[in-house]
Structure formats: structure tokens, C-alpha cells
C-alpha positions in Angstrom: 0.0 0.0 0.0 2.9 2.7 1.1 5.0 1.1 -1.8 1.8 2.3 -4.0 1.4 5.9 -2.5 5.2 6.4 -2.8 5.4 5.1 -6.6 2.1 7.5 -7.0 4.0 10.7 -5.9 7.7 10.5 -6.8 5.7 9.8 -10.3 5.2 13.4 -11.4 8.7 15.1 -12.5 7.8 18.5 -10.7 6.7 17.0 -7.3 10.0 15.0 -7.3 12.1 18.5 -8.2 10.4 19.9 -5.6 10.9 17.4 -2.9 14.5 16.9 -3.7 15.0 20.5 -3.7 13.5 20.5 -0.1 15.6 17.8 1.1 18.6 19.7 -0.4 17.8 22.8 2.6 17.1 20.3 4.9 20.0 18.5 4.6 22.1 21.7 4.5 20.2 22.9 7.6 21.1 20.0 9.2 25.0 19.8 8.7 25.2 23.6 9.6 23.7 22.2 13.1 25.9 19.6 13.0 29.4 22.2 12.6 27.5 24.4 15.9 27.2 20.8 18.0 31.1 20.3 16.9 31.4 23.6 18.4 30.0 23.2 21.6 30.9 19.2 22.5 34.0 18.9 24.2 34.6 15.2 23.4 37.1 14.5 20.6 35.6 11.4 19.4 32.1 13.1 18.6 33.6 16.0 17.5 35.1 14.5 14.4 32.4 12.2 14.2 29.8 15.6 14.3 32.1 17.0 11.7 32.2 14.1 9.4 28.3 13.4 9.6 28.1 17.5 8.7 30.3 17.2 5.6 28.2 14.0 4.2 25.0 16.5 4.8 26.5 19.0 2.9 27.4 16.5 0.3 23.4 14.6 0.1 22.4 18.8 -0.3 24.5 19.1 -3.3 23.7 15.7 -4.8 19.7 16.7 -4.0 19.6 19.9 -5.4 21.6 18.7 -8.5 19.6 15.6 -9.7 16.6 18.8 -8.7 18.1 21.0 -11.4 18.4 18.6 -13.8 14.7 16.9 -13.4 13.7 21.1 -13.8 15.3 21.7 -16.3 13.1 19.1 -18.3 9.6 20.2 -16.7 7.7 22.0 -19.6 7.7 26.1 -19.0 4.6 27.3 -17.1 3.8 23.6 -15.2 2.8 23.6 -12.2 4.4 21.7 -9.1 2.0 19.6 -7.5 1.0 19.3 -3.9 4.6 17.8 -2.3 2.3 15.8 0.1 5.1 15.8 2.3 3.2 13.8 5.4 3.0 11.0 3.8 6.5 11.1 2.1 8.6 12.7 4.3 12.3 13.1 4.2 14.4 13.7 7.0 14.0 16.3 9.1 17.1 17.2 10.1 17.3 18.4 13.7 13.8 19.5 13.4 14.6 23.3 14.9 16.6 21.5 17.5 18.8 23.6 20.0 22.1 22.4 19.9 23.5 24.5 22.8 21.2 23.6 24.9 21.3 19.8 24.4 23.5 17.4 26.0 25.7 15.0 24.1 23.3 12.2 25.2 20.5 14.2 24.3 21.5 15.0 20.8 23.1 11.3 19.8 19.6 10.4 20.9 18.0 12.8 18.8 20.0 12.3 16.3 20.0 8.1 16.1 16.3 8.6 15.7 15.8 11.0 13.0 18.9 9.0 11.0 16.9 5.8 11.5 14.0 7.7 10.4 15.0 8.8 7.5 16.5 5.5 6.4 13.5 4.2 6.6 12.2 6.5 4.0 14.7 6.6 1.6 15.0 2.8 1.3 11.4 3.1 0.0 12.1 5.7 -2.0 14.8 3.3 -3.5 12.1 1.3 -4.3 9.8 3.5 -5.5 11.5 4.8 -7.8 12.9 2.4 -10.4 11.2 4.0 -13.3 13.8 7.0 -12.8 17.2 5.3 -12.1 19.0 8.7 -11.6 17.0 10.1 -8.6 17.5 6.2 -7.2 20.6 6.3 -7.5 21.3 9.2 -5.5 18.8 8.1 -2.5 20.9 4.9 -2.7 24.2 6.9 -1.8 22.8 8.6 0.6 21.1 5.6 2.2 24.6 4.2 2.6 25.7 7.3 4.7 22.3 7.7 6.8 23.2 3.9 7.9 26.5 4.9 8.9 25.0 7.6 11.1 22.1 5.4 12.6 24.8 3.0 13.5 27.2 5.8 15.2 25.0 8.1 16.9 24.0 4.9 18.5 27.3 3.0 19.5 28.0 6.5 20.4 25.0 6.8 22.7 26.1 3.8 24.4 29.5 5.1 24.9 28.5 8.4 26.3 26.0 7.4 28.7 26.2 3.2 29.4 23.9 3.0 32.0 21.3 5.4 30.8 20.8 5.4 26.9 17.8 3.3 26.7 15.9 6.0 29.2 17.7 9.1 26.7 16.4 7.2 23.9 13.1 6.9 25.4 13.1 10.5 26.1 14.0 11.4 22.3 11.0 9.4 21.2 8.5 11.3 23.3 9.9 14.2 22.3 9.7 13.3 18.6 6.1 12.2 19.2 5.2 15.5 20.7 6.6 17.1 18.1 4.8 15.2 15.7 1.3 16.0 17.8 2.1 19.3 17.0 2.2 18.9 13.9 -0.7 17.3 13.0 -2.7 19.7 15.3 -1.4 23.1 13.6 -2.6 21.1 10.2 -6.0 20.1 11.1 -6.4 23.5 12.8 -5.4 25.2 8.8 -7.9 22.8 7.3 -10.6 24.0 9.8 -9.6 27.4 9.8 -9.9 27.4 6.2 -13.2 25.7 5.6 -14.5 28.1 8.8 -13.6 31.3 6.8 -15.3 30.0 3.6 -18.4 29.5 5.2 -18.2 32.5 6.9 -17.7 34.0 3.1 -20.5 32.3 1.6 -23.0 32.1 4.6 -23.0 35.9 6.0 -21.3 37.9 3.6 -24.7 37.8 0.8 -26.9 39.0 3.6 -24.9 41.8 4.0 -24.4 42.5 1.1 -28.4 42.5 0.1 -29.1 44.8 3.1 -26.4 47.4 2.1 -28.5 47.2 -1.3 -31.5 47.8 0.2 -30.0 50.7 1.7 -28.9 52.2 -1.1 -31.8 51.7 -2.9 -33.9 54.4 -0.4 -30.8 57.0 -0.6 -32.1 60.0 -3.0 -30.2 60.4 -5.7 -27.4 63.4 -5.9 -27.2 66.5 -3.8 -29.3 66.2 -0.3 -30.5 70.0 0.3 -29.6 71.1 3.6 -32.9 72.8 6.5 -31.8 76.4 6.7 -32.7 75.7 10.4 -29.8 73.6 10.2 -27.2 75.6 8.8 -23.8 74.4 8.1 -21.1 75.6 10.9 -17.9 74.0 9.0 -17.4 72.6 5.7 -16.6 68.9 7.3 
């Protein structure tokens, strides 16, 4: 069914410009994050590891935003990009407006394990779904191999950092992930209600004001209203 719905959307060429061109800022987003948790961390180990992991973001944003230029350049001029439909193909969400100062190391390799193994997830059915354009699969192939490495690392990482407590930090990244997701969700439906409240509010009181302000004007005389010269005019406004 998902393999379906995936095959359905990275179909159009335009949708699949439009979603690689999105993963492109997201992954870019992402390894600038990255560099800042480099920053802050003052254990060697991750920092080469954080610094590493940033530089293969920086190279899945190029290879993204390429194969996106080049399915572009074929779209005919003046077609329209589709709805991206972007909840039910998702890619990944970097660190999701995380703040990397104020995490701790635990906290983050957490955070990050999760939204690497996330986004494995998607692009290995992504690989799948698209076999009808071997270029685009080729690239989500590449990258799969990287987000593996980085599932795999933040993890044994994880472990490393905090032996006794991961499983209670990963624990912690999921609720938060989950919440996050809640969130999500909720400012969506409340679009989708706001939008269908406003257009009934257009179409349901809007023509009965509009036939009363008619009626009004129809019982306004016409041109200049003369003026009782018991009522004289004391200023010209």
C-alpha cells in the first residue's frame, strides 16, 4: 500500500524536483547544526564524528539539489508543481529546529540516532519506488549508505557516552519526537478547519450583507441632499 502511494508521488517530475530541492535545505540545515554541536561538544571522538556526519549532509544537499536541477530543467515552462504531500512522504528532518546549545551529548546522539533511522527508513522506499527513474534512485541509494552509517554511530556513540542510561535518553528522544509530531498534526488540522470556517463564513454571511447594504442604497435619493436652513452648516466637514 505505502510502496503504492510512494510510486504514486515521486511519479510526477515537478513534485520530485520539488521534494528533492527541499531535502537539499534540509539537509544543509542539518550539517550547519551539525558544525555548531562540533562547536559546543568537548569530546574529541564526537567532535570528528559531528564534523564528518556535517560534511556528508552537505554532500546529500548538493547531490539533492543537483539531480533537482536537472529533473527542472526538463519540466515544460509554465507547469505547475504539485502538492509535495510531504506527510505521507517525508524526508528527513534534520534536527527538526533542535537547540544544539542547549542539548547534551546524550540528548543529541539520541535525537539524532532517531531521526537518521527515520530517515533511512524512508529513503529505502524511496529506492524502491522509484525504479522508473534510475537517476534520482541512485542518489537516495548513496545517501542511504551514509544515513546507515550515522544510525549506526550516533547509537554506539549513545552507548558510549551514557552506558547506563541510553535506553531512558532514547526513550526521552521518542516522546519528544512524538510531541513534536502531535504538533504537527494539530497546527494542520487546525489550517484545514480554519480554512473551511472562513469560507463558510464568506458564503453564509457575507450575501446578507451585502443584500441589506443594497437595500440601503436603494432608499438613498439620488445626488445633492438640500440642507434645513434651520440647520445651517457651521464647518465645511
Amino acid at each position: 500500500m505505502f510502496l503504492f502511494l510512494h510510486r504514486w508521488i515521486w511519479h510526477d517530475p515537478g513534485r520530485r524536483a520539488r521534494k528533492l530541492f527541499d531535502f537539499a535545505e534540509t539537509e544543509a540545515d542539518g550539517g550547519r547544526d551539525l558544525v555548531r554541536a562540533a562547536e559546543l561538544t568537548q569530546d574529541r571522538t564526537l567532535r570528528r564524528l559531528y564534523l564528518l556526519h556535517a560534511a556528508d549532509e552537505s554532500r546529500h544537499a548538493d547531490l539533492f539539489r543537483t539531480r533537482g536541477a536537472a529533473l527542472r530543467c526538463c519540466l515544460r515552462a509554465g507547469l505547475s508543481t504539485p502538492a509535495q504531500l510531504n506527510w505521507i512522504s517525508p524526508g528527513e528532518r534534520g534536527l527538526d529546529d533542535l537547540r544544539v546549545h542547549a542539548e547534551s551529548d546524550a540528548s543529541l546522539l539520541a535525537f539524532l540516532h532517531l531521526s537518521e533511522k527515520s530517515a533511512a527508513g524512508h529513503f529505502a522506499s524511496y529506492v524502491d519506488a522509484l525504479k522508473a527513474d534510475p537517476q534520482t534512485r541512485a542518489v537516495f541509494q548513496e545517501v542511504l549508505k551514509d544515513e546507515t552509517f550515522h544510525m549506526n554511530y550516533t547509537l554506539a556513540q549513545l552507548t558510549r557516552v551514557a552506558p547506563k542510561r541510553h535506553r531512558l535518553v532514547l526513550w526521552r528522544a521518542r516522546l519528544g519526537r512524538l510531541w513534536k509530531a502531535y504538533l504537527r498534526i494539530m497546527s494542520a488540522i487546525a489550517a484545514v478547519m480554519g480554512t473551511v470556517i472562513l469560507t463558510l463564513q464568506y458564503f453564509a454571511l457575507l450575501p446578507p450583507f451585502a443584500l441589506l447594504a443594497k437595500r440601503a442604497e436603494r432608499r438613498e435619493p439620488q445626488g445633492w441632499t438640500p440642507v434645513s436652513p434651520e440647520r445651517p452648516l457651521e464647518s465645511q466637514y
